[in-house]
N, C-alpha and C positions, 0 to 999 in steps of 0.2 A: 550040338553046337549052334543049332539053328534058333531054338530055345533060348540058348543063354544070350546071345544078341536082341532076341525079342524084351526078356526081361532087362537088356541093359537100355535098351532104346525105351523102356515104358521108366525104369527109374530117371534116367535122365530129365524127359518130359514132364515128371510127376516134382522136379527141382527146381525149374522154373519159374514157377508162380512165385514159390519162395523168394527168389533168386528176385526176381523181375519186384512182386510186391513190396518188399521192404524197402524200396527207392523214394527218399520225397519228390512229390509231386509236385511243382511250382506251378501255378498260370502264371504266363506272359500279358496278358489280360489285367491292363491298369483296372485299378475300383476307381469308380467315380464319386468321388463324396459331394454332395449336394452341397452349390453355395449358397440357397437362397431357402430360407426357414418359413414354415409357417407360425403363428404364435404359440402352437401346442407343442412343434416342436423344439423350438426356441428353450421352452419351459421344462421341457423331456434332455436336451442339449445340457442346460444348465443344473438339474440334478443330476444328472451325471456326472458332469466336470466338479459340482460341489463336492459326492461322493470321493472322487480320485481325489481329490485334495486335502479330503481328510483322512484322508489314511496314512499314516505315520512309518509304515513297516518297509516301503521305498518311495524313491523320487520318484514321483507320476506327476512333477509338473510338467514335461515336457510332451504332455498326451495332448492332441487337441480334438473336440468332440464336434462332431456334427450330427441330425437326425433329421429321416425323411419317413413319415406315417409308423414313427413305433420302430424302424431301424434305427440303432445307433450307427455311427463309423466313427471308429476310433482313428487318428493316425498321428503321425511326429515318431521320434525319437525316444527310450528307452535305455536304462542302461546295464540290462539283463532280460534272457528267456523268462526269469520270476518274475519279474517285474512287467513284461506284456502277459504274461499269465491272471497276475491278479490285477489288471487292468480291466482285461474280458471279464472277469471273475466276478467285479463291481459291476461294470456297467450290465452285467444279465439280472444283478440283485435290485436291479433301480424298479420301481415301478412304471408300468407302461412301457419297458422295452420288450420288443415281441422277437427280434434278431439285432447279432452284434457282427457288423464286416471289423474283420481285424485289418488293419494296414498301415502297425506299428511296426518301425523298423528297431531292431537292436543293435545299440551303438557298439562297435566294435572294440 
């Protein structure tokens, strides 16, 4: 009997992580998007935004780009998970972006 308490407290334990890991994780932790550009990024900023605007397959005008040394940050409104999907998707495909902060919300 003593046995089978052991193996029930070691299954339990061993559910956990499961249990616990599959949760999303939010930070409460605003991003700060940069409001003051340099001219590189200005120019990194604006191939981006040219990119999201040419793509035909959803509405990405409502993304608005900023960059600070090779980061992009995306943010605005959305009006689907695909649609911030292929958001990050382009702005990683742009030349000279080195990281993308996501901080598109999806409109409800």
């Amino acid at each position: 009997m003593k046995i089978t308490g052991q193996y029930m407290l070691a299954a339990a334990l061993s559910i956990l992580p499961l249990v616990f890991g599959c949760q999303t994780m939010r930070s409460d932790t605003p991003v700060v998007i940069p409001t003051v550009e340099t001219p590189q990024d200005q120019a990194l900023s604006k191939s981006v935004r040219d990119r999201l605007l040419t793509d035909k397959k959803v509405d990405l005008t409502g993304v608005k780009v900023a960059s600070n040394g090779g980061t992009v940050y995306l943010s605005g409104i959305v009006k689907s998970l695909d649609a911030r999907q292929l958001a990050i998707k382009i702005a990683w495909e742009v030349r000279g972006v080195l990281s993308v902060v996501n901080a598109l919300e999806v409109q409800n």
